[in-house]
C-alpha positions in Angstrom: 3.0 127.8 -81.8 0.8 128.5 -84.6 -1.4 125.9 -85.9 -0.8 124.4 -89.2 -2.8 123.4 -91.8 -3.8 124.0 -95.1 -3.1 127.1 -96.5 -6.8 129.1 -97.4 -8.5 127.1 -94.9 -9.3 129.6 -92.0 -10.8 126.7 -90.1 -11.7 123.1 -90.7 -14.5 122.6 -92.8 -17.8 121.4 -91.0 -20.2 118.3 -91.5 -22.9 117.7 -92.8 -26.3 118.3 -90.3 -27.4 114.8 -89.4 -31.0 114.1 -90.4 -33.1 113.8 -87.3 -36.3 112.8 -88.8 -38.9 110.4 -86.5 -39.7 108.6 -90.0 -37.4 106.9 -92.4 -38.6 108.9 -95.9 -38.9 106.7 -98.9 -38.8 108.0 -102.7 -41.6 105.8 -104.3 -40.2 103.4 -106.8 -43.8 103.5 -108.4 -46.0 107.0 -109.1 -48.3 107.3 -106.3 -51.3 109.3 -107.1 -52.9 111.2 -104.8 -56.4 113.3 -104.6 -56.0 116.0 -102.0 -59.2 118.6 -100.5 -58.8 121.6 -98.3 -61.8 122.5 -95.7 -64.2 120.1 -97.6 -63.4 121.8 -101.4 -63.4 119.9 -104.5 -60.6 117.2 -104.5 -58.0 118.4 -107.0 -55.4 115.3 -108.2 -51.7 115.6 -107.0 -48.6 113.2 -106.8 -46.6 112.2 -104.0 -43.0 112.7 -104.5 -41.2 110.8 -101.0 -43.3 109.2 -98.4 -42.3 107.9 -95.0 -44.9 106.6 -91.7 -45.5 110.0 -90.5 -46.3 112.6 -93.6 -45.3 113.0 -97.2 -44.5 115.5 -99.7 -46.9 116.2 -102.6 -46.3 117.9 -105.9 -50.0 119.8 -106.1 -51.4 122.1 -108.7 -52.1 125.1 -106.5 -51.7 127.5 -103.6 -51.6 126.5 -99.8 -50.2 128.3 -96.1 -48.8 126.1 -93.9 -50.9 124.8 -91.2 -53.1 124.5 -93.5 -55.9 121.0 -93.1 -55.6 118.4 -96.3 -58.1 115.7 -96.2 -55.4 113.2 -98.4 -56.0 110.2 -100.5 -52.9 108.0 -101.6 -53.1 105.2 -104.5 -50.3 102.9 -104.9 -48.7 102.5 -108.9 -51.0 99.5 -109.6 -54.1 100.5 -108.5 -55.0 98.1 -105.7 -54.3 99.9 -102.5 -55.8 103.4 -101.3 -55.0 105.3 -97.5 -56.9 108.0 -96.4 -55.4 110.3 -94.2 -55.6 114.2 -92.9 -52.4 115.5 -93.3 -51.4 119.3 -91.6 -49.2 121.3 -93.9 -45.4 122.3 -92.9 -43.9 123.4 -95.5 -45.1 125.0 -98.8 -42.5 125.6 -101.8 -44.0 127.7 -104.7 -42.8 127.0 -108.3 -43.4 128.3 -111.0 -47.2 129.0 -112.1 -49.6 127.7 -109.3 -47.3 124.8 -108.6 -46.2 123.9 -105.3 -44.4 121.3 -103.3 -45.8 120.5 -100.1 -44.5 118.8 -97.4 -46.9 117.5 -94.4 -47.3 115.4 -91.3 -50.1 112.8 -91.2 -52.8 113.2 -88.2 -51.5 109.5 -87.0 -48.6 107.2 -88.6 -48.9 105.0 -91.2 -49.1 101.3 -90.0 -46.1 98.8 -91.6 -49.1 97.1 -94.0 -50.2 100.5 -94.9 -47.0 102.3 -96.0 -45.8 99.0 -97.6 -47.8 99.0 -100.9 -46.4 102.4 -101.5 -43.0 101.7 -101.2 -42.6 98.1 -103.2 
């Protein structure tokens, strides 16, 4: 017997991939700063647009590869917390110009009491 269904529907439609990340993500509610460097250059000023306990992605003025070695420092919206980290590149998206959105892990998780002035 023939299966029945919807007519157009050549089979049923699929789900959406489940997000198996080891870190919740968090989209800042505040603008957190950050001043990134690559192999010991001049820090150049960035922002951080989602963060979570093991990387974050940054919205940078520039060009980097993946794998590439950031020395990162994050300031919270008001100023009164800063985490240094070194952060390995995974993922480079180029815009337009020498933008670029980069997404990276952290060389060891962030702690509850560090990731919490970012995200309140």
């Amino acid at each position: 017997m023939p299966r029945q269904g919807l007519p157009g529907w050549a089979k049923s439609p699929r789900r959406k991939r489940a997000d198996h990340r080891a870190s919740v993500r968090f989209a800042p509610a505040q603008e957190i700063i950050c001043y990134w460097s690559c192999n010991g250059s001049e820090y150049a000023v960035g922002r951080v647009s989602d963060i979570s306990a093991g990387g974050a992605c940054l919205l940078i003025r520039g060009r980097l590869e993946a794998d590439a070695e950031l020395t990162v420092e994050l300031i919270n919206g008001p100023h009164t917390f800063l985490c240094a980290r070194k952060m390995r590149v995974v993922r480079v998206y180029r815009g337009s110009g020498k933008d670029s959105v980069v997404g990276g892990a952290f060389d060891r998780k962030l702690s509850y009491d560090e990731l919490l002035p970012f995200i309140l």
